[in-house]
N, C-alpha and C positions, 0 to 999 in steps of 0.2 A: 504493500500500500504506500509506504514512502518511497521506494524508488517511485512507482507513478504520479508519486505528486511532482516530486523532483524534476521529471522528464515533462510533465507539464508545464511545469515553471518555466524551463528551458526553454520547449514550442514559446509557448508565450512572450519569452524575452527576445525569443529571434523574429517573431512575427511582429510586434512592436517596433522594435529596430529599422524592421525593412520596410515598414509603411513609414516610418520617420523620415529614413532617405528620401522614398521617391517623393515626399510631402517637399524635402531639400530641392531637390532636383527641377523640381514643378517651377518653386518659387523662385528658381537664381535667377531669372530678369528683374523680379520684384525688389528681392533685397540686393540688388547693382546699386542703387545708391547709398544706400544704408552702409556699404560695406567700403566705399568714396570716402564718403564722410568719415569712418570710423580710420580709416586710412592718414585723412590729415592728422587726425589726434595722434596719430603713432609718429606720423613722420615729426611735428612741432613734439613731441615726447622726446624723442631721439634727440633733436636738436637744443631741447635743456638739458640733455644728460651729458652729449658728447660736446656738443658745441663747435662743430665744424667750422673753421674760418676762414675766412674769403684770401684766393691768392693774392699776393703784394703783386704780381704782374698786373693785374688787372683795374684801368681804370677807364672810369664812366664820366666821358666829356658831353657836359650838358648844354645845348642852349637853351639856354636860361632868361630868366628877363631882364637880368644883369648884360647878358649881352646882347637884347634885343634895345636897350636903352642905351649901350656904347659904339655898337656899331648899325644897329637899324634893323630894319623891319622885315620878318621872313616871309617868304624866302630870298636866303642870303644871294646874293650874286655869285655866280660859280668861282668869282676871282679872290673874293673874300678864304673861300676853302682853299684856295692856291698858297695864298700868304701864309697862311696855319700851317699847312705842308714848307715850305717855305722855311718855316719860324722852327721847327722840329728837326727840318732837316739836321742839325748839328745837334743835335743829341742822345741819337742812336733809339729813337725807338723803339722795336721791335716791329708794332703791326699796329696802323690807323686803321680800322676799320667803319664805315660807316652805315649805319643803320637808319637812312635815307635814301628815297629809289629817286634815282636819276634816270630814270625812262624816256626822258625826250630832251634832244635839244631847247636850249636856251639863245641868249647872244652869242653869237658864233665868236666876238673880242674875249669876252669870259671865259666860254668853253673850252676854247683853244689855250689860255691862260692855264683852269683847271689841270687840265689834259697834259700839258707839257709838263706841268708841276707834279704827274700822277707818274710823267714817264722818269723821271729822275728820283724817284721812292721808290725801291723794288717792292714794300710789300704792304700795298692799300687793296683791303677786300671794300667792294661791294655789294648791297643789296638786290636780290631778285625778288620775284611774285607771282605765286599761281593762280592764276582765277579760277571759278566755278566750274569750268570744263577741263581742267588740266592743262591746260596752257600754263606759260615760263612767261617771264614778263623781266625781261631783264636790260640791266643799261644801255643805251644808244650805241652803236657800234663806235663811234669813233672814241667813245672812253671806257669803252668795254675790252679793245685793242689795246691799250695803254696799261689798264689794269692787272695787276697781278692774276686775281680770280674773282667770281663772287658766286654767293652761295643764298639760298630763298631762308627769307624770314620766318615762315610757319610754324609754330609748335603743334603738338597734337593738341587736340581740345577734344577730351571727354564727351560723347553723344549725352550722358544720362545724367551729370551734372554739370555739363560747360567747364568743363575744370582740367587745366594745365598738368599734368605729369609728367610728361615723355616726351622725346618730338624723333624724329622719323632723319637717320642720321643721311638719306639717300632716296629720292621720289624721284618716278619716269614722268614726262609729259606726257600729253596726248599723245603724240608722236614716237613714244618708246625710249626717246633718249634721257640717259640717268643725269640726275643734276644735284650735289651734294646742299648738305645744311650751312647757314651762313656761319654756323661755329665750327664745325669741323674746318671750314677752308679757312677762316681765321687761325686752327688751331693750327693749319699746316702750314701757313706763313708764318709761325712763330717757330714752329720745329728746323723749319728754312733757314730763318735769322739766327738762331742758336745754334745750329749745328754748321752753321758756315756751308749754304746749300752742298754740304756733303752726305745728306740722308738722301737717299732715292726715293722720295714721295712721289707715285702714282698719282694721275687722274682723279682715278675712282678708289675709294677702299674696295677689301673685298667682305662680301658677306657671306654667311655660312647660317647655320639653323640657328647657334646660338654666339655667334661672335662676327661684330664688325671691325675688321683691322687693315692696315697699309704695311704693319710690320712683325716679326715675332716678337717682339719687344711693345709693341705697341698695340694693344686688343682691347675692345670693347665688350662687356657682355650686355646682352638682346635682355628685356625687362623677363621674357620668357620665350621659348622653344618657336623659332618661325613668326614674330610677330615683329619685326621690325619697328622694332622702337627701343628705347634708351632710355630709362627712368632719369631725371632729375634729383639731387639730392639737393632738395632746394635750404638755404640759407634766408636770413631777414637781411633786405634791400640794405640798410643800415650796416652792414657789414663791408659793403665795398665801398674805396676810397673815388668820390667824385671831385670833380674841379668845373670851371667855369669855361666855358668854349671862348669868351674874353680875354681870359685869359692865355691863352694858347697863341691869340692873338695879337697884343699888347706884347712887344718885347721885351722891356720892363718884367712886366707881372710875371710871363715866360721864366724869368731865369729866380724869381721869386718860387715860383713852385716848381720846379726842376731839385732848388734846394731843400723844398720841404720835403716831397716824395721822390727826387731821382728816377728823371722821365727813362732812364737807362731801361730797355730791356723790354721795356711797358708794353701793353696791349690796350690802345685809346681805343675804345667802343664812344662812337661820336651819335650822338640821337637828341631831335627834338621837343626841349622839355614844357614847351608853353600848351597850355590850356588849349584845347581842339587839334591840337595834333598826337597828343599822346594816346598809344593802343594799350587798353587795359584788358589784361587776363584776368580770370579766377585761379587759385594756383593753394597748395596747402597751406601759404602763408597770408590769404587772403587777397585781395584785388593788390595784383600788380604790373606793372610796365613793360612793354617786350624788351625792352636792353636790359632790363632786373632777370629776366627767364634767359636772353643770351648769355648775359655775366653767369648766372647760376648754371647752363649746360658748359662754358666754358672751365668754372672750377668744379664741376665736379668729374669735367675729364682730365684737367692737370692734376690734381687731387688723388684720381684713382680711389673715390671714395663713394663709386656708384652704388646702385639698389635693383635688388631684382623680385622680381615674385618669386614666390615658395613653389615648387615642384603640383601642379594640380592635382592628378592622381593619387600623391604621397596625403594630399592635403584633406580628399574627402577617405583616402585610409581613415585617416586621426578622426575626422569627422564621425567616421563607423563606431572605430574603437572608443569613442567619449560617447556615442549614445548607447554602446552595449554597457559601458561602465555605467549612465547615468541612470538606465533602465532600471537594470541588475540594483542598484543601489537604493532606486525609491520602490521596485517593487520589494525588496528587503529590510528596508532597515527600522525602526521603528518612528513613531509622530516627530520626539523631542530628537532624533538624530537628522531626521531629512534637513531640515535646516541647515545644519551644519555642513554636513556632505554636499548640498547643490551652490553651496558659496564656495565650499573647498575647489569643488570642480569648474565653477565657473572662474574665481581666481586662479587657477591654474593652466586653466584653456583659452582663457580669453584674454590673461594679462601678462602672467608670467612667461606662459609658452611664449605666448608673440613677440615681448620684449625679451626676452635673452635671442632671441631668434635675430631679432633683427639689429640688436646691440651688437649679437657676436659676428652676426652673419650680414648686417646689411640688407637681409629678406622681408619681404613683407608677406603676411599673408593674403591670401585672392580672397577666403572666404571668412573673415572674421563674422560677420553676421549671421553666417549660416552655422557658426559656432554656438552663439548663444539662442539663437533660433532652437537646433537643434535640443538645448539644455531644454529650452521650455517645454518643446513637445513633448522630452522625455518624463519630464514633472508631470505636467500633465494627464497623458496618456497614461503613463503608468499607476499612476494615482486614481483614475477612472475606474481603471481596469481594477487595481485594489481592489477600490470602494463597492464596487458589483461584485467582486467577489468576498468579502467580506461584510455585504451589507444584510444578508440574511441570518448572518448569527449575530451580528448586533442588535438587530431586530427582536430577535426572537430574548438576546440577553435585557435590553430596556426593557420591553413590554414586563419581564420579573421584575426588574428593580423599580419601576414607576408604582407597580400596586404597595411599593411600600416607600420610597422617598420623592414620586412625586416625579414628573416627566422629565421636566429641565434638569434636577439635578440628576435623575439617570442619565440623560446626555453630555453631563459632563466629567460623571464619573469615567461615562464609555473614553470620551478625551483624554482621558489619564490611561489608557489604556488598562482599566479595572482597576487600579493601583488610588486607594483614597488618598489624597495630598491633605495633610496635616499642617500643612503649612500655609500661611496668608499669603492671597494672590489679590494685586491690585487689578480692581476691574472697573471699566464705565459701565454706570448702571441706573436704571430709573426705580425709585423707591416709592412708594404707595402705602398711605397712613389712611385706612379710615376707622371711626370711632361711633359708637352710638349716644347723641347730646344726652340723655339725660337718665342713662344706663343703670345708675348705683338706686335709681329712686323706683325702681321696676322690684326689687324685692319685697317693696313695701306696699305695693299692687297685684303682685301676682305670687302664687302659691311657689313652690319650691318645685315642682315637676312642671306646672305653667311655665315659669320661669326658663327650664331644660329644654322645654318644648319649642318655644319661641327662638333658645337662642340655636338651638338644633337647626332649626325652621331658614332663619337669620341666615347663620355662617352656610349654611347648604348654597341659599338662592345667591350668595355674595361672593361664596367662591366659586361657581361654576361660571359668575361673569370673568371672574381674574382668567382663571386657568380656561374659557371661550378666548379669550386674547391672548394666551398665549403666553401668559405669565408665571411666575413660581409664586405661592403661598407660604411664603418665609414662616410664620408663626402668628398663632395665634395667644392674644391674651386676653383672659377673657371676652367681652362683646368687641375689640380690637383686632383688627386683619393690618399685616403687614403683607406685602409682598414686593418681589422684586424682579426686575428683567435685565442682564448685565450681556447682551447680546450688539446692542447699539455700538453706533462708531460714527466719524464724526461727518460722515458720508451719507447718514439714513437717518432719518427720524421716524422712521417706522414704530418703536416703541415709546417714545412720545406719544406719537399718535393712539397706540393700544393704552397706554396707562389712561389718556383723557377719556379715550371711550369706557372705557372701561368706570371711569369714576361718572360719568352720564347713564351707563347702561343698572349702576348701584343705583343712581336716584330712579330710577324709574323702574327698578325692580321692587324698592322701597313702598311702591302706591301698592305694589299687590297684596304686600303682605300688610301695610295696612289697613288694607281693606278687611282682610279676616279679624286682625288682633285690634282694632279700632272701638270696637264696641267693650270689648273686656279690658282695652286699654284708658280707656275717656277721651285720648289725643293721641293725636300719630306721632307716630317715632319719627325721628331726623337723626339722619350722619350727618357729621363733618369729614370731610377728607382733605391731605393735602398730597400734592404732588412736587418730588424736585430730583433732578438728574445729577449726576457727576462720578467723582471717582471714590472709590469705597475700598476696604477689602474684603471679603469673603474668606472664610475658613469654617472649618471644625473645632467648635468650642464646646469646652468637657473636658473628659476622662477619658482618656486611650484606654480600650477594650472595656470600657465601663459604660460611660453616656453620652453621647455624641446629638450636637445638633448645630446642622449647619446651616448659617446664617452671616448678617453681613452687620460689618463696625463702619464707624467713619462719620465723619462733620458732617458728611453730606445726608448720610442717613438720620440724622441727628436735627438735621435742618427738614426735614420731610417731617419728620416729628412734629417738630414744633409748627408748621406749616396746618399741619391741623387743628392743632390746640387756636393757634393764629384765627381762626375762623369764628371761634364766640364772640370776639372785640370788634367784629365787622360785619356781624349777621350776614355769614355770607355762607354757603354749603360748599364748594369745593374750590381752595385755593390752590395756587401754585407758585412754581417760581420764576424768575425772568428765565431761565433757561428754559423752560416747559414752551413758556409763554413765544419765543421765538422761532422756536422748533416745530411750533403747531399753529401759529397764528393766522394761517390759511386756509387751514382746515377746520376750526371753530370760532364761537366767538366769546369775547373775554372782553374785561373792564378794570382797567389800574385802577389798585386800590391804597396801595402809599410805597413808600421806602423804610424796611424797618430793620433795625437788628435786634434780632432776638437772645434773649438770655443766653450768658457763656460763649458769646461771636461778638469779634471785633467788628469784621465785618458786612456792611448793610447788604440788603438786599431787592429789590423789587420784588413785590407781589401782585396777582391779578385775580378774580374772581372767571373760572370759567362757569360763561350760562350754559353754553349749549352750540348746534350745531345752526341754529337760524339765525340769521341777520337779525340785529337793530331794528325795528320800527325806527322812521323819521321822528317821533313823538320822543321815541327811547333814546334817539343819537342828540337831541336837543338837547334832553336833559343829560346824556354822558358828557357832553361837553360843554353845560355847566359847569355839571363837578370837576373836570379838569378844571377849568377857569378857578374857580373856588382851589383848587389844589395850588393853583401859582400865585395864588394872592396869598396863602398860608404860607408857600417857600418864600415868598417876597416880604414877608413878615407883616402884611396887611392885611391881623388879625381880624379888625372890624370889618371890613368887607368881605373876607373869606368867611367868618361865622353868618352873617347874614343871608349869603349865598348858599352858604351849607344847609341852615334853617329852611329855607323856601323847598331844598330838597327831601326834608327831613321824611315826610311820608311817603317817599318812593325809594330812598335809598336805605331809611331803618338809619342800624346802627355805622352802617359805613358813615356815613352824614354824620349821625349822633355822635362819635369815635371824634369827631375831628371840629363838630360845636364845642365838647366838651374842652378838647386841648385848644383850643381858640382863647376860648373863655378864663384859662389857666395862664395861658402866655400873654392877653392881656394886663394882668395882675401881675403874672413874675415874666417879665420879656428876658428873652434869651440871650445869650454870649452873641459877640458880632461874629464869630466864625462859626452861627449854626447854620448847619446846611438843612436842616430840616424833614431830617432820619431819625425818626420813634422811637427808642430805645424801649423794647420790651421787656417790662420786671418781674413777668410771669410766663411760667409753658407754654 
């Protein structure tokens, strides 16, 4: 018999498993961007831990509006970039590159200026462009002859989130011919200038499934297997050193910044930085520049501190292996351990693995979402599956324990998985006081079995409303009902809702039983009840293995107490508290009855009388907001007009009204501290 539970178990955890996957599999378009996103958090992760820093070769000549106010207005005249060239010439360079397309002729005086000035600098890259059909769009031929190289500005952009990662180190035109990136030919005029054209740099690199290279010394690897692309390890913009394109210009200022950074060796990436020319990307460091994403594919191929994906196949292995783990784990372990275990596992799969992975390795993962994805289904699912199959003998165990401690607490014992906790658990919970007004004077009316009879009669009709709602029946003391609901959260006011009906469904069970014990009584009976929510604890108080009964402590419960006692001094049948009062006030209707604190509480609190579930009468909303009026002339300490007002209401309000003629009439004679606010201090229960 236990091996076939065993082998069951097993069916099940592998049939769980495999509907997980293909659920994976289904959803990978969906969570494409989910796993984007989760991607920049690793790469800006990576870049507080390691702190990769921008090459000292590289620097970012801006025009700026520094030099749109020294030298004039863009675009600059081709002869202006001549003098810059010019002005560099004596200081060795390495590679001007410009990140401006010069696609058509200009003044031909200029251009040829340009042009001559381009043919006496062996290593100025320029700018290309592909449009929409694959077409190259590159410099005018006669400064395209002059030039060293140029290479197309495109990076890749992401379909599913617009977002920069990688850019394509090699794209054919329309026409078939291959045309390199504007960084790689940048980077070959710099290998050029450094190596004293004594490297043999080809054309074209070569590509292979997973490596773009020109040398054995010199390899790229592909983000992943056959996808032509080159991950970014991108850096904050702030990290590379810029200068002013004025500067460059300005002879003077020239040999000023030469001394601060030592133009020696440099690679000037020259790009327009004014307002309406700049192309901005999305990128994992948020909206940034195309010469910020050239600079960043530039250092992170001198760097040699590129990024790749993680192996895919290797990646939904692990994917496998963490949902048979996670399965395996909730289908086993017990209530108070799953907690522990699906944090272990998700810290471990989703944070730890990733980062050492990509700390040690530079790898990213393709599917981090389909990681925690996968965690959930396995909670989940497995837990379903549980709960059906363990939902018949809980069943069958509650229905015993409720015929003797009552529904609610058999389902929380079952929570404890059988095991009684002895110990105090804080719970939010709504507490319920009702009392019968004038209970102690019934012995002196009714015989000693009359007496049995009625309260028999009583506690039957009054608990079968609590426990309709869905309540516990904490205790009973004598003609007194407590009860409690500690289910709420801060999400639901569902038992808000049941404690108020439930104190409506008492008064109007109250008629029927007056109506039998009315004649043997002379006057009908009335509850008070009060209602008030919060945080309490719950335990088993008593004797271990002696007398147990369990029940709930707390100021809150304590306040629910007195909330009913609250209710003689305001002729009112069922108060509450403001927390009740907000939680429900859409669903019934209610009437502010002051601000008080009650005996042994510092702190006050609002009270309301709940009527019922009908509206106001226009008649009745007049007279409610009188008595507010009358209530702000008593906190404005404009005793005489709040008593007068009170009065007029005195036969529709009773003793609410009477409650606060009385203190009217009190604070007339002894007027109060100037820091009274106007909160009742209760000197009885």
């Amino acid at each position: 018999m236990q091996k076939q539970t065993i082998k069951n178990k097993n069916l099940l955890l592998i049939l769980i498993s495999c509907i997980i996957i293909v659920i994976l599999w289904i959803s990978n378009n969906f969570l494409r961007i989910l796993n984007k996103t989760i991607q920049n958090q690793y790469y800006e992760l990576k870049n507080d831990i390691i702190g990769l820093q921008a090459n000292p070769h590289i620097v970012i000549v801006e025009l700026d509006e520094k030099s749109f106010s020294e030298i004039g207005v863009y675009p600059f005249p081709r002869n202006i970039y001549a003098t810059v060239l010019e002005n560099l010439s004596v200081y060795q360079t390495a590679v001007v590159a410009f990140d401006i397309l010069f696609l058509d002729p200009s003044q031909p005086e200029n251009d040829t200026i340009f042009i001559d000035a381009i043919a006496k600098y062996p290593n100025i890259i320029l700018g290309s462009s592909f449009d929409s059909s694959g077409n190259i769009h590159t410099p005018f031929s006669a400064i395209k002859k002059r030039t060293y190289s140029t290479g197309f500005l495109h990076p890749n952009i992401e379909k599913s989130n617009k977002t920069v990662y990688s850019f394509s180190p090699a794209l054919q035109d329309a026409s078939g011919e291959w045309y390199e990136h504007f960084a790689l030919q940048i980077l070959k005029g710099f290998y050029r200038y450094i190596y004293d054209d004594t490297m043999d740099i080809p054309f074209r690199w070569v590509y292979t499934s997973e490596w773009y290279s020109f040398s054995q010394d010199i390899t790229y690897p592909l983000a992943q297997k056959n996808s032509n692309e080159i991950l970014i390890n991108f850096i904050p913009p702030t990290f590379f050193t810029r200068i002013s394109f004025s500067d460059l210009y300005n002879v003077d200022t020239l040999r000023e910044i030469d001394k601060k950074i030592d133009l020696r060796d440099k690679i000037l990436l020259i790009w327009p930085a004014s307002e309406g020319l700049k192309d901005e990307f999305f990128t994992p460091n948020g909206i940034e520049y195309g010469v910020n994403i050239h600079a960043n594919i530039l250092n992170t191929l001198l760097s040699r501190e590129y990024m790749m994906y993680f192996d895919r196949d290797l990646e939904w292995i692990m994917i496998f292996c963490i949902v048979i783990l996670s399965v395996s784990v909730n289908l086993s372990s017990s209530r108070k351990m799953l907690i522990f275990w699906n944090v272990a596992i998700v810290g471990i799969f989703w944070f730890i693995i990733p980062l050492s992975i990509l700390l040690g390795t530079n790898l990213i993962l393709n599917y981090p979402a389909e990681i925690i994805f996968s965690l959930l289904l396995s909670f989940s699912s497995a837990n379903i599956v549980k709960y059906l199959i363990e939902d018949k003998n809980k069943q069958k165990l509650n229905k015993a324990l409720s015929e003797y401690v009552g529904s609610n607490i058999a389902e929380e014992i079952l929570l404890w998985d059988g095991k009684i906790n002895f110990d105090g658990q804080e719970k939010k919970l709504v507490c319920f006081f009702s009392d019968i007004e004038w209970f102690t004077s019934l012995s002196e009316i009714l015989t000693p079995g009359e007496l049995v009879t009625l309260l028999r009669e009583y506690l039957s009709e009054m608990t079968s409303v609590i426990m309709d709602q869905k309540w516990h029946v904490d205790k009973f003391e004598g003609d007194a009902i407590m009860a409690l609901w500690w289910a709420f959260t801060e999400h639901s006011n569902t038992d808000f809702i049941q404690a108020c009906e439930a104190a409506i469904l008492q008064q109007e069970t109250l008629i029927k039983i007056n109506k039998k014990w009315h004649k043997k009584l002379g006057r009908e009976l009335q509850i008070r009840i009060g209602i008030h929510g919060g945080k309490a604890i719950i335990w088993n108080i008593g004797a271990i293995g002696k007398k147990m009964d369990f029940t709930a402590l707390g100021d809150n419960i304590n306040l629910a107490s007195r909330l009913e006692g609250v209710n003689k001094f305001y002729g009112t049948r069922i108060c509450v508290s403001e927390v009740v009062y907000k939680a429900t006030k859409d669903f019934f209707t209610f009437r502010y009855l002051d601000e008080i604190q009650v005996k042994w509480k510092d702190v006050s609190v609002k009270i309301y009388e709940l009527i019922g579930k009908e509206a106001l009468s226009e008649e009745q909303k007049q007279m409610y907001n009188s008595f507010l009026e009358a209530v702000d002339l008593y906190k404005e300490k404009n005793f005489q007009d709040a008593r007068a007002m009170f009065e007029s209401l005195f036969q529709e309000w009773y003793n609410a009204a009477q409650a606060y003629i009385e203190r009217c009439g009190y604070y007339i004679s002894n007027p109060p501290e100037k820091n009274w606010n106007g909160v009742w201090r209760m000197m009885e229960k």
